[in-house]
C-alpha positions as CSV (number, residue, x, y, z in Angstrom):
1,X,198.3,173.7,119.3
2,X,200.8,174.7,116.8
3,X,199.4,176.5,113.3
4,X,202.4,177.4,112.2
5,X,202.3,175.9,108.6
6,X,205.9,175.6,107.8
7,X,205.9,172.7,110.8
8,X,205.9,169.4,109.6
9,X,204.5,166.6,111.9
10,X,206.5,163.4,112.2
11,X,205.7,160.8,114.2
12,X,208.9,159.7,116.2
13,X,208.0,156.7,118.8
14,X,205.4,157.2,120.7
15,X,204.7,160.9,119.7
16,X,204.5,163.3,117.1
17,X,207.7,165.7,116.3
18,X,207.3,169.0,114.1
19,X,210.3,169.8,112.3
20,X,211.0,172.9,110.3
21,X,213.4,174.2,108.2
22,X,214.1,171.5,105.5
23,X,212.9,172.2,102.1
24,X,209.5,170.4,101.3
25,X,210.2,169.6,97.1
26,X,207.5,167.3,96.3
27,X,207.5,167.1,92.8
28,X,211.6,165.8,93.7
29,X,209.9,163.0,95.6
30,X,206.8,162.5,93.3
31,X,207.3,158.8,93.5
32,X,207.9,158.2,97.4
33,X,204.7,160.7,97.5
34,X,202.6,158.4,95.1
35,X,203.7,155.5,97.0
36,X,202.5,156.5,100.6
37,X,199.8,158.5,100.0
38,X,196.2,156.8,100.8
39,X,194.4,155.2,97.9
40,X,191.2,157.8,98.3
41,X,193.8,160.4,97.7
42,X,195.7,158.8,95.0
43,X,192.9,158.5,93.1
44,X,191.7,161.9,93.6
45,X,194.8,163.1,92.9
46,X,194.7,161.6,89.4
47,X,191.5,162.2,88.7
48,X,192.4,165.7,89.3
49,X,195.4,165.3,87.1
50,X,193.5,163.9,84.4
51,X,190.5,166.6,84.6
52,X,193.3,169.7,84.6
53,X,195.5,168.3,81.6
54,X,192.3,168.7,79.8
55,X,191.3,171.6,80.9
56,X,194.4,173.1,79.8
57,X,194.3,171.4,76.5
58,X,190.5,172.5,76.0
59,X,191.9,176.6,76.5
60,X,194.7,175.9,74.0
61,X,192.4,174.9,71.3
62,X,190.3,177.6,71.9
63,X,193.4,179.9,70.8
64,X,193.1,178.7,67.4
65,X,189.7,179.7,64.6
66,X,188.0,176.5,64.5
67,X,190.7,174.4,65.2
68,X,188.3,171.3,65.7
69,X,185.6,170.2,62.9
70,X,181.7,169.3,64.1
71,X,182.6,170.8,67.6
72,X,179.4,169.2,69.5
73,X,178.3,171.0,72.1
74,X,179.8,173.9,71.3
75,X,181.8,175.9,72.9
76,X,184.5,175.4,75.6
77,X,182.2,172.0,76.7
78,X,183.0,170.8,73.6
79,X,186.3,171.3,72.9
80,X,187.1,169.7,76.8
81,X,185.0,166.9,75.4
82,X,187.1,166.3,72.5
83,X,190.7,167.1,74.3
84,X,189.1,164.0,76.5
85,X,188.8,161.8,73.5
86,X,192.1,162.7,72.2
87,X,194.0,162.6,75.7
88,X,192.8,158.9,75.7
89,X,193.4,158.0,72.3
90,X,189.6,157.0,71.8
91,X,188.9,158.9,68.7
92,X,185.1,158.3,68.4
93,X,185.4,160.1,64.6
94,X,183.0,162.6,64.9
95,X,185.0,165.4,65.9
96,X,188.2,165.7,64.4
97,X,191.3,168.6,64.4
98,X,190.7,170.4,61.0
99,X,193.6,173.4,61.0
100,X,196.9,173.4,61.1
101,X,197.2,174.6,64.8
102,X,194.5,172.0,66.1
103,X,196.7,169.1,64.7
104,X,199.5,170.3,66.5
105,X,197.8,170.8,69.5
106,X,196.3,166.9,69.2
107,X,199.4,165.7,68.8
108,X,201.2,167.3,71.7
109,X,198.3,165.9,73.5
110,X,198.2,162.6,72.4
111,X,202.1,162.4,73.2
112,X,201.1,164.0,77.0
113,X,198.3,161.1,77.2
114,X,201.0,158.2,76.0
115,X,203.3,159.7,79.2
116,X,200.6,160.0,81.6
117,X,199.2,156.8,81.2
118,X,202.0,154.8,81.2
119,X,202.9,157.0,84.2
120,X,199.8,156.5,86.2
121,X,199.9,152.3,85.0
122,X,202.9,151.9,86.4
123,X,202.4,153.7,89.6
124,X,199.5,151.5,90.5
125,X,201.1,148.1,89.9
126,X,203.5,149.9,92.0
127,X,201.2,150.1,94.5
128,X,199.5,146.8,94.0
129,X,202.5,144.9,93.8
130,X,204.5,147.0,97.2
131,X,204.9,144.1,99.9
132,X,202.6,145.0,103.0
133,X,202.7,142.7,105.9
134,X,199.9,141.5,108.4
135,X,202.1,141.3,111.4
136,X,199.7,141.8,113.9
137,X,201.2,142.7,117.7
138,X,199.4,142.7,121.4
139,X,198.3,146.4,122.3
140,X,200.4,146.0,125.8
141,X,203.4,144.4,126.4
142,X,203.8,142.4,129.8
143,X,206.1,142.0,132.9
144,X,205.9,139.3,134.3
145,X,208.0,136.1,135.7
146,X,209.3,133.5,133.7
147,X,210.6,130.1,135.1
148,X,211.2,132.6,137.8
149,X,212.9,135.3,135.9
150,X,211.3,138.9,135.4
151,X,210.7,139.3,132.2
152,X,209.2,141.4,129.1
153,X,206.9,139.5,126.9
154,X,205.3,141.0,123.6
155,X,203.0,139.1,121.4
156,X,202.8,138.8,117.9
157,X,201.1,136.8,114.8
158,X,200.9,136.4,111.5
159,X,197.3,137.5,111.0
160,X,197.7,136.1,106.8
161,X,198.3,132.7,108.5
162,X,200.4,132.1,106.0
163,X,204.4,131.1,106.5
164,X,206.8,134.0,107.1
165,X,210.3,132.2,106.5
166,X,213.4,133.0,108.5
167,X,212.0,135.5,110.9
168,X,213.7,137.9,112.4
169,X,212.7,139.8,115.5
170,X,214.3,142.9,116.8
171,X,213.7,144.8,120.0
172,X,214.7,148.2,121.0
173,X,214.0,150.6,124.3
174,X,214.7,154.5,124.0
175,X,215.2,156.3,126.9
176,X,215.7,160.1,127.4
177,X,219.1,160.8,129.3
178,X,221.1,163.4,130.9
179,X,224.6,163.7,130.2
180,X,227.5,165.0,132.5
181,X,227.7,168.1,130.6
182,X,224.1,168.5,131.1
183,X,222.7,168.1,127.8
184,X,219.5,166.1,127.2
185,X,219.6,163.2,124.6
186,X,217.6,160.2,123.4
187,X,219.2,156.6,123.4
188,X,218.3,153.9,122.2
189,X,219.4,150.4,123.9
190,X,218.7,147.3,122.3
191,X,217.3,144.3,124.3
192,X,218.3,141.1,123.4
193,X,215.4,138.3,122.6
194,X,215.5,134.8,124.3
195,X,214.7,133.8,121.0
196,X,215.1,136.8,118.2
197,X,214.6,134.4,114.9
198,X,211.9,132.1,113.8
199,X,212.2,129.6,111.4
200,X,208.4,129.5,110.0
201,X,206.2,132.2,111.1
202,X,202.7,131.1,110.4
203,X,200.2,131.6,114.0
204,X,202.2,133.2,116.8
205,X,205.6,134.1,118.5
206,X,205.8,135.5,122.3
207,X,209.0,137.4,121.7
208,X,210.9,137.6,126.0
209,X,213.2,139.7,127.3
210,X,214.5,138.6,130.7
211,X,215.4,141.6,132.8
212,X,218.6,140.4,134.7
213,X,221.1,142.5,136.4
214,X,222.8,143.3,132.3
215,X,219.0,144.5,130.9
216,X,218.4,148.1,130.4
217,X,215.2,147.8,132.7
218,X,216.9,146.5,135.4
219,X,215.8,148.1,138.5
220,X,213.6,150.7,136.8
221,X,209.7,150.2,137.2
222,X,206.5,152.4,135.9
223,X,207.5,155.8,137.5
224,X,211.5,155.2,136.4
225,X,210.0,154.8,132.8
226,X,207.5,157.2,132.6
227,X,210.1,159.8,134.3
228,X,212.5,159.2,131.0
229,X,210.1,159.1,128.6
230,X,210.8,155.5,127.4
231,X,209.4,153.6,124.4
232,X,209.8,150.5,122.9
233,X,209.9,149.7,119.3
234,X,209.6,145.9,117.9
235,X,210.5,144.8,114.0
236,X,209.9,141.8,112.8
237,X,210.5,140.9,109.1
238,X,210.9,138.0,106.9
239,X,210.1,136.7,103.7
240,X,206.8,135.7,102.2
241,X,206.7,132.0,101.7
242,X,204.0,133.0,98.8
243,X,205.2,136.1,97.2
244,X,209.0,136.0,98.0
245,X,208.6,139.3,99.3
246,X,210.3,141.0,102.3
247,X,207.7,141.6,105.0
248,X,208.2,144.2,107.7
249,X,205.9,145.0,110.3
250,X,206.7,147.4,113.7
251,X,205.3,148.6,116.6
252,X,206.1,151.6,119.1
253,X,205.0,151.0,122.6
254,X,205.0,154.1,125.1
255,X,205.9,153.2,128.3
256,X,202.2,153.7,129.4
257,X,201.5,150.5,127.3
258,X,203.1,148.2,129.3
259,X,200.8,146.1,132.1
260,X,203.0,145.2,135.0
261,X,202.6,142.1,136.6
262,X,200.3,140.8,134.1
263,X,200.2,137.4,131.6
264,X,198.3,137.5,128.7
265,X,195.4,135.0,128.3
266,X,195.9,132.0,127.0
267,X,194.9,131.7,123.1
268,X,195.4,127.7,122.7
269,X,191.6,126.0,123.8
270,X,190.8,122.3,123.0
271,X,188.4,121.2,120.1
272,X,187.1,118.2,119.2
273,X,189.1,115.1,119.2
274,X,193.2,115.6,118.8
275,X,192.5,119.2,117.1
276,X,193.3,122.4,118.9
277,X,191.8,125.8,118.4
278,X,193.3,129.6,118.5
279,X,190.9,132.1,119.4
280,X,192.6,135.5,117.9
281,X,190.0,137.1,119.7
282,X,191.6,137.1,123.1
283,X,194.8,138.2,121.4
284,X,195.3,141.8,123.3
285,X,193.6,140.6,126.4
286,X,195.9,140.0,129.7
287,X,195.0,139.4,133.1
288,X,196.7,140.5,136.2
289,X,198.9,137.6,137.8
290,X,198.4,136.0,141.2
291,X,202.3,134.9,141.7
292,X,204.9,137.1,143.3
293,X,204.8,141.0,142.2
294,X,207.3,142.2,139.3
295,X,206.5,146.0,139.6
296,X,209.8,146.8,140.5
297,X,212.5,144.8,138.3
């Protein structure tokens, strides 16, 4: 276990990396922070934003002698009660800035209220409006055979069910080497699809990867993967027939994932009359296969 608080966790693959030694500036990267960040947390952190502005607001007008007329309730509850009203431009009328100083302070506040909202409006369309695909992928990827051919299969749908356009699948294994001089290394090899586009998207794709004597994984099997740390990571993207959006979705496997020998089950079933039904809920299932083994490729 690693407290050391100046580690930050990435997570590379199919495992998580702690790197050190860049500078963390997140006010630099308020935006990219803003955008990632989970929605419970966004809105805590504005609400957090919006409750200190007025604290500090409320301790400036305290600075000045009765800086706000018919302060109700009185006191430092009411003056964070009327920095409220200001900071949103509501203005109910009943208090009011009545010095010199408490008008200056109102309108540094109402100018800080202008920023911040428009701020905080545009970062949730932001938000509302950032593309977010619902690619879903199999939780194991398969070796199996083919028309005879050993071969990698990964599932995938489009769990929106609506039409991804020009699809394009990508397919990559990384493997931990050795090199002559003796120095460790990850590389990363690509795989080439039987079929890496698709034209229209909408219910499923089984994305293969024959293993022939020019694959990567030819000739390696569980223990030759597991002994190089291998991993495979899938990208598919496309455009949003609805939205016109780019959609990206990915998935790292670890070379633990992977059932060898196995086919998954069969998601087509017939229904009634000429009209055949997909049961998503045997999506991640496979079974083991009864033809000739493929645990060494």
């Amino acid at each position: 276990m690693i407290n050391d608080r100046s580690l930050r966790p990435v997570f590379v693959g199919d495992r998580w990396v702690h790197t050190r030694g860049l500078p963390w500036q997140p006010w630099q990267d308020f935006y990219h922070q803003s955008m990632t960040v989970s929605w419970p947390r966004f809105i805590t952190g504005i609400a957090l934003l919006f409750l200190g502005i007025n604290f500090i607001f409320a301790c400036i007008y305290g600075l000045g002698e009765a800086s706000i007329a018919n302060l109700s309730p009185p006191g430092f509850a009411g003056r964070f009660f009327f920095s409220v009203e200001t900071l949103a431009t509501v203005g109910y009328g009943d208090m009011h800035p009545q010095s010199l100083f408490g008008h200056f302070v109102a309108t540094a506040e109402i100018f800080s209220g202008l920023v911040s909202t428009a701020l905080t409006t545009g970062l949730v369309f932001a938000r509302f409006s950032l593309p977010r695909s619902r690619i879903l992928f199999a939780r194991h990827p398969v070796v199996t055979r083919m028309n005879g051919r050993p071969s990698l299969m990964i599932r995938a749908a489009n769990a929106r069910q609506n039409v991804i356009v020009d699809a394009a699948a990508k397919l990559s294994l990384i493997l931990r080497e050795t090199t002559a001089e003796g120095e460790t290394l990850r590389r990363i090899y690509d795989l080439p699809l039987v079929r890496n586009q698709h034209p229209i998207f909408l219910l499923g794709w089984s994305l293969i990867h024959h293993i022939d004597d020019q694959s990567p994984l030819h000739r390696m099997d569980a223990d030759a993967l597991a002994e190089r740390h291998a991993s495979l990571i899938l990208t598919i993207n496309g455009v949003d027939e609805t939205t016109s959006q780019n959609m990206q979705g990915r998935e790292t496997y670890p070379h633990s994932a992977i059932r060898w020998n196995h086919s998954y089950v069969d998601l087509f079933m017939p229904g009634a009359g000429d009209i055949e039904v997909m049961d998503y809920g045997h999506f991640h299932e496979v079974r083991p296969n009864t033809q000739e083994d493929v645990s060494t490729l």
